[in-house]
Each structure stands twice: as C-alpha cells, then as structure tokens.
C-alpha positions in Angstrom: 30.8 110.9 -49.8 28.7 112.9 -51.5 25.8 111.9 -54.0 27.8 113.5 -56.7 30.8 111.1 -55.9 28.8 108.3 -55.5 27.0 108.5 -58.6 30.2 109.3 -60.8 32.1 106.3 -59.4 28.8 103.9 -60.3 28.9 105.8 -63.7 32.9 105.0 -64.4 31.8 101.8 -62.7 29.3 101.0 -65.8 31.3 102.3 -68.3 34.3 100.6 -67.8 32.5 97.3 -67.7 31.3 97.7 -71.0 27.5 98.1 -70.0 25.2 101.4 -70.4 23.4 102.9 -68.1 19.7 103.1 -67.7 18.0 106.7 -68.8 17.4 106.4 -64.8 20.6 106.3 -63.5 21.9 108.8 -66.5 19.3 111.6 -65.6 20.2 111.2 -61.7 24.1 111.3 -62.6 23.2 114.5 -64.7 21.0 115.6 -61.9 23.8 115.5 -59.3 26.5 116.9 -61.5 24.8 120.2 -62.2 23.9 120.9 -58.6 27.8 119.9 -57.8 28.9 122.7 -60.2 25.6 125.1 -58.5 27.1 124.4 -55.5 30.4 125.3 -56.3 29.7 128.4 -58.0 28.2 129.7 -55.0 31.2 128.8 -53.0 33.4 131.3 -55.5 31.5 134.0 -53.1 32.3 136.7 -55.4 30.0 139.7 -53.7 27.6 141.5 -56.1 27.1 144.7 -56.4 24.7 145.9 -54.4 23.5 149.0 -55.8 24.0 149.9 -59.2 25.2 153.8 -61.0 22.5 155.9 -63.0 22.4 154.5 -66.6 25.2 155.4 -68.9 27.2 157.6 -66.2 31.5 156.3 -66.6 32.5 154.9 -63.1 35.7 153.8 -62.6 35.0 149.9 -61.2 37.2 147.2 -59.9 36.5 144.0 -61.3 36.8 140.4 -60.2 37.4 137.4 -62.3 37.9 133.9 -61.2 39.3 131.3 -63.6 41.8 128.1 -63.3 44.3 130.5 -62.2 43.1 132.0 -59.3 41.2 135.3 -58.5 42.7 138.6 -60.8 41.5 142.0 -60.3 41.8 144.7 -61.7 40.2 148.7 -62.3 38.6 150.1 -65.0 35.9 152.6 -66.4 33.1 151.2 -67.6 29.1 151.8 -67.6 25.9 150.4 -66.4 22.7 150.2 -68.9 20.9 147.6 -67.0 23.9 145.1 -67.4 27.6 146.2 -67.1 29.0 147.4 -70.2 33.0 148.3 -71.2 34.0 150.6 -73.9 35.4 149.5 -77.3 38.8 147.7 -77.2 37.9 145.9 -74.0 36.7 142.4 -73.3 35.3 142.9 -69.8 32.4 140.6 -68.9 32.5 138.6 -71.7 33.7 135.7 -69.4 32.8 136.3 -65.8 33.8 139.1 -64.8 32.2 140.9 -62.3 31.9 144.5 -60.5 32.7 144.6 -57.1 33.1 148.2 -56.2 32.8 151.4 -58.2 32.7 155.5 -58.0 31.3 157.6 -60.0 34.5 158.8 -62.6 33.7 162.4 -61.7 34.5 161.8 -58.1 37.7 160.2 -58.2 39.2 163.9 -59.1 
C-alpha cells in the first residue's frame, strides 16, 4: 500500500467520523496526493521532442494527446517560437497536447 492510499483511507477515515484533521495530517495528505498525480504523469511516457525547428518555419507535426479516453493522435502544421504554436482556427496545445515528431512542411513535397 502506498503512502498515498494510506493517508486517503485515514482521511475518509476522519471525515466520516465527523472529526477534522490536524493542519499535520492535512499537509501530509496534500503532500502525498500531488506526488501521486507527479508520479503518474510521468508514467503517461509521452516522449518529448528532442530537438526543436528554426523559429517560425511551418512543419507538419504529429501530435499526442492523452485524456480519459485514451491516447488520440493526430497531424498537423504548426510552428515553434520557443513554445509550440497552431494557426488560427485550431485549439492545439491548449490542453496537453504534445509534439512528438515533425518535418519541416517544405520537405514532405
């Protein structure tokens, strides 16, 4: 059992019996919970890009999003300014989304 488990059952435990926890016990519970969720958003293993295009130059990228549905993915053009941009109309990586692999757009001709 995991610290994460054992401090959300003493939590529910607390709770249920009408009592409130100490700023202690909270803080620890808070502690485990966000390095539960650090842990599992390393376990997505969604690989990053490694290297990045020159600034501004359209590549055509596929992209990778994970949500309660599963993985999708998906291609599309989009640029690189320091961050990963789309182009108007399009909500790419406004919610996760990330590049996994691209090409320059003049070299898929």
């Amino acid at each position: 059992m995991t610290a994460f488990e054992i401090l959300t059952r003493k939590h529910d435990y607390i709770q249920k019996n009408g009592e409130k926890p100490s700023e202690y016990e909270e803080d620890r519970i808070i502690e485990a919970m966000e390095e539960y969720a650090q842990q599992q958003v390393k376990n997505l293993n969604i690989p990053a890009v490694s290297n990045c295009p020159s600034e501004l130059e359209p590549v055509l990228a596929k992209i990778e999003h994970i949500n309660s549905l599963g993985k999708s993915s998906w291609y599309e053009v989009v640029y690189f300014d320091g961050h990963w941009r789309c182009y108007a109309g399009s909500n790419t990586f406004k919610d996760g989304e990330k590049v996994v692999k691209w090409r320059y757009c003049k070299d898929c001709c």
